[in-house]
C-alpha positions, 0 to 999 in steps of 0.5 A, a space after each residue: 071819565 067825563 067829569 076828569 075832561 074840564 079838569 084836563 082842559 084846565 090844566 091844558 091851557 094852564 101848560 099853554 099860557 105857561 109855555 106862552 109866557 115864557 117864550 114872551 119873556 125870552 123875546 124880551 130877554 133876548 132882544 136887544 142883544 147884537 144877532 150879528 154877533 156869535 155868542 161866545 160864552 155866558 155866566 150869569 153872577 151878582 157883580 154890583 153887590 146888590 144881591 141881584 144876579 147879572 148876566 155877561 155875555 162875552 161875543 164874537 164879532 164881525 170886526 176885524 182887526 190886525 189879529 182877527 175879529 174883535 171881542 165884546 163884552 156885554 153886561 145886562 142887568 135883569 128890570 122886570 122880565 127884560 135884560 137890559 143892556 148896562 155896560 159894554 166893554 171892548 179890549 178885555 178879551 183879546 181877538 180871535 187870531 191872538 193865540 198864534 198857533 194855539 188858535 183862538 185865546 180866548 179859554 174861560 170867563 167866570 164871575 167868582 166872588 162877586 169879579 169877572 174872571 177872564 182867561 186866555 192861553 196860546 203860543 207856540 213851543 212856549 206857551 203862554 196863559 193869562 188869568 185877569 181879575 176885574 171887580 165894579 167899584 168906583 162906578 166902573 170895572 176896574 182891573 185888580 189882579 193877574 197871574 201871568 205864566 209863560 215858558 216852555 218844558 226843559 226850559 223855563 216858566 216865568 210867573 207873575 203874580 200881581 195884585 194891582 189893589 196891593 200893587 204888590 208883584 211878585 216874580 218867579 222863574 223857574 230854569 230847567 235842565 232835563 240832561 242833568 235833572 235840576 231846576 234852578 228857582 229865582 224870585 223877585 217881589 216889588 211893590 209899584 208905585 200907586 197909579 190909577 187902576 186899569 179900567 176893563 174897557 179898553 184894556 189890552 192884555 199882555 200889553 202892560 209891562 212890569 220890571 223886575 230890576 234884580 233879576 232884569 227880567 220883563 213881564 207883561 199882563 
């Protein structure tokens, strides 16, 4: 048994000097990020195509605004045993009142092949649900995609479903009619004209209007 303690005591400082360590590098990880702010979701994905995972934090912070606080999002990239803070975007995730009777809107934020994916819900009796899609390129992060539904049960749900690289949009509007048991279905699909993509700072969801001349009918993303 004796011979076994240098053993013990070896690994012993081994498991110390480990827990040490890592405990230095969540410092250094955890340092420059705001402790004011509430931490409202984080992923962790490759967003610049350089094989090297980011990490996004999306928080909650103590600016108040017309509909409650304001959301950041905050991008760091991993140097050594440091994150440091590479973009910070502010409009893409909507405050914290916006969900009217559902409460906070804020639902989701994934990275899915290589984009930020961000989604939101609220409403009332007519529900509304946002997925925006956004992707690095050109320097920046750039929105490219978003499905928009809206409407409420023995009504009707109104889609949008608009690729901003393709600039193709395409409308669907379904009316229901519970008493008879029927469902009417109408689709308009349009190409807009080229303009600049949406930068993700700044951007306001569901503050974006689309025209679909046939029908007349409006949507916002």
């Amino acid at each position: 048994m004796k011979k076994s303690r240098p053993l013990i005591l070896t690994f012993s400082l081994l498991f110390a000097c480990t827990i040490c360590k890592s405990q230095v590098n969540e410092v250094k990880e955890t340092q420059a990020l705001p402790s004011e702010h509430k931490v409202l979701k984080e992923v962790n994905g490759d967003l610049d195509n350089d094989g090297i995972a980011e990490k996004l934090v999306i928080y909650d912070t103590n600016t108040e605004t017309e509909m409650g606080t304001e959301r950041q999002i905050h991008i760091f990239k991993k140097k050594n045993y440091n994150w440091e803070l590479w973009i910070t975007s502010i409009g893409a995730v909507l405050p914290s009142a916006h969900g009217g009777m559902m409460g906070d809107p804020f639902e989701d934020v994934s990275i899915e092949r290589g984009c930020i994916v961000i989604t939101h819900f609220g409403g009332s009796r007519q529900k509304w649900n946002y997925i925006h899609r956004y992707r690095f390129q050109q320097g920046e992060f750039q929105l490219i995609g978003a499905t928009i539904s809206y409407g409420s049960p023995c009504d009707y749900f109104e889609t949008l479903d608009y690729n901003l690289s393709t600039r193709k949009a395409i409308y669907k509007k379904e009316i229901d009619n519970c008493e008879e048991n029927s469902t009417k279905v109408i689709n308009e699909t349009i190409i807009l004209k080229k303009k600049p993509l949406p930068k993700m700072n700044g951007f306001y969801p569901g503050d974006n209007e689309i025209l679909f001349p046939k029908h007349k009918a409006e949507m916002y993303f």
